[in-house]
N, C-alpha and C positions, 0 to 999 in steps of 0.2 A: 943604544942600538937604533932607535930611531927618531924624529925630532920631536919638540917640546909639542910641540902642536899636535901633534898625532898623539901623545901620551894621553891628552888630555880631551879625547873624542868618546863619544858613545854613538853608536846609530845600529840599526837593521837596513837591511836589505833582503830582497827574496830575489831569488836567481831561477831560472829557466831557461833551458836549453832546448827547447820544442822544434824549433828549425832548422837547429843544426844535426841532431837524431833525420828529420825530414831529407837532411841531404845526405848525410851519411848514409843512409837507405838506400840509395839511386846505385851504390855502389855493389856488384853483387855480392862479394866475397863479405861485406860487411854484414849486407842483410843477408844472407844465409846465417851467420853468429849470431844473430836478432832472432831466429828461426821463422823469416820470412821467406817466403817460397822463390827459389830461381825463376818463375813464370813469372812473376811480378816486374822482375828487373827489365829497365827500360821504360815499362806501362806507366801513366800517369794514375798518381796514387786513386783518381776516383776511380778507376779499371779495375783494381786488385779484389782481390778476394777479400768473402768480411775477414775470414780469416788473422789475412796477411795484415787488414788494418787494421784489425786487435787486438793485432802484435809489436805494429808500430805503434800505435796507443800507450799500449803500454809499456812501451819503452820511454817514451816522452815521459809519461807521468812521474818515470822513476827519474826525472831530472830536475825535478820542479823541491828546490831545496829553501830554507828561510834560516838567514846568518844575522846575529844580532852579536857584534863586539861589545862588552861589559868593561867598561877601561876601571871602573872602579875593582871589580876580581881580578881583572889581567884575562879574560878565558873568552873565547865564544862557543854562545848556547849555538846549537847545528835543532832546527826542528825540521822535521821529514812527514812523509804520508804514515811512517810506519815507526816513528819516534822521536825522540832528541837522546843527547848527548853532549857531552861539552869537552872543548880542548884547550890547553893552555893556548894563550897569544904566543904565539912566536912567528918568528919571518921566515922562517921554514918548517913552512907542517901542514901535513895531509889531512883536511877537516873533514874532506865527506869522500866517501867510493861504494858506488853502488853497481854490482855488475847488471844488466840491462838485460830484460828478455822475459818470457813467464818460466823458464825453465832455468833461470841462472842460478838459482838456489839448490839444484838437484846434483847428487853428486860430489866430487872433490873438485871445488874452482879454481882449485890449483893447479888442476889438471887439464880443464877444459878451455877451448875456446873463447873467448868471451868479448865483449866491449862494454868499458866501464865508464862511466860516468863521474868526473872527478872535480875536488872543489880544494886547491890550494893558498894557504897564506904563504905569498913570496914578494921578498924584494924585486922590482924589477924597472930597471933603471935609475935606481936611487929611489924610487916612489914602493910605499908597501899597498902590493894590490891581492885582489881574490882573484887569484886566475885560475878559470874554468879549463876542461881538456875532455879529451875525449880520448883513451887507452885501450887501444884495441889488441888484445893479446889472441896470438895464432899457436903460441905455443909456451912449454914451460921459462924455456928463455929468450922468446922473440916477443918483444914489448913495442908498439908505434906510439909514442906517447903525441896526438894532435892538438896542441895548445890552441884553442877558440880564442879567449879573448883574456887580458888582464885590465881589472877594472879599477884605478888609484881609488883605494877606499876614504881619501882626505880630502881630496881634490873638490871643489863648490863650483869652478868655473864651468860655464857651457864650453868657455872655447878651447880647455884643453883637452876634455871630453874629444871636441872633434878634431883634434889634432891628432887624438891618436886614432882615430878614425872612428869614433864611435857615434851613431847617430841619436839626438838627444830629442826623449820628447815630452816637454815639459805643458801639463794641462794648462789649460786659461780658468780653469774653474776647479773646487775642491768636487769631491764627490763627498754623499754623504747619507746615511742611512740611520733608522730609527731604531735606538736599543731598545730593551726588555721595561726600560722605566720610561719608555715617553720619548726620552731625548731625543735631538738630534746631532748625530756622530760625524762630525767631519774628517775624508781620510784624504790626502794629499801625497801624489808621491809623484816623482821623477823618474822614467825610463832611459835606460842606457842601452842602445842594441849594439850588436857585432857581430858578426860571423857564427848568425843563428842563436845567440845571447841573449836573455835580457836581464839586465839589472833593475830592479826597481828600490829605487831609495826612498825608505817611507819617514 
């Protein structure tokens, strides 16, 4: 199913969607499903109410997910603010959906309004990538499925990175903080942005 090369990979990545929640807002019909107040729309987000940026807060935060493929299980661990779980690898499969808002948990979500926050393993162009979406459901069978970004999880080069548009921003220096025994911990990672995305390959 897919090449020799990819069989034989392990890495993490932590993914965020912080910017693109931020623009998705601007739109009203979406932040109303956010349960962001229609006086907001249009206002630059420092104008709004704490409210409203309370709301949008924590919308964001529910997009802030960490994907670690395990080539030796076949599965990826999914860790969240609010758990893990794990899914077989496969090139088609739904790994994360979290509906977005402080109130998305109330009631039947099958039923309401919502926009979800989504984190798929798919082929796409030949390349197996985590492509991120935004699914904004109006109703039980009106679904807008808005693909963000897909990110080739094999891929090392910068420049195909920005081929597919994604802008890369790779440190000059590790970062590096002091554990529990003295040490010091070096952490090293690579950003991948897009359309309000960020990938970080650690």
């Amino acid at each position: 199913m897919f090449k020799s090369k990819q069989q034989n990979e392990t890495f993490r990545v932590n993914i965020e969607a912080f910017d693109a929640i931020q623009e998705a807002a601007k739109d009203a019909a979406t932040a109303k499903i956010l349960g962001i107040s229609s006086g907001a729309a249009g206002k630059d987000f420092k104008h709004w109410a704490a409210r409203d940026r309370q709301a949008l807060d924590g919308a964001m935060n529910q997009t802030s997910i960490s994907v670690t493929f395990l080539h030796s299980d076949g599965v990826f661990f999914i860790h969240t603010n609010t758990g893990s779980h794990v899914v077989i690898a496969k090139d088609k499969a739904l790994l994360y959906s979290e509906a977005l808002g402080k109130d998305a948990d109330q009631g039947d979500r099958r039923l309401r309004p919502r926009v979800e926050f989504r984190v798929y393993s798919r082929v796409v162009n030949g390349e197996w990538c985590l492509l991120s979406a935004l699914c904004v459901i109006t109703d039980f069978n009106e679904k807008d499925l808005r693909i963000l970004a897909s990110w080739p999880m094999f891929m090392v080069e910068d420049e195909v990175f920005i081929g597919l548009g994604f802008e890369v921003e790779r440190p000059d220096t590790s970062a590096y903080f002091t554990d529990e025994f003295g040490d010091d911990v070096y952490v090293s990672g690579v950003d991948y942005l897009k359309s309000g995305v960020r990938y970080t390959a650690l």
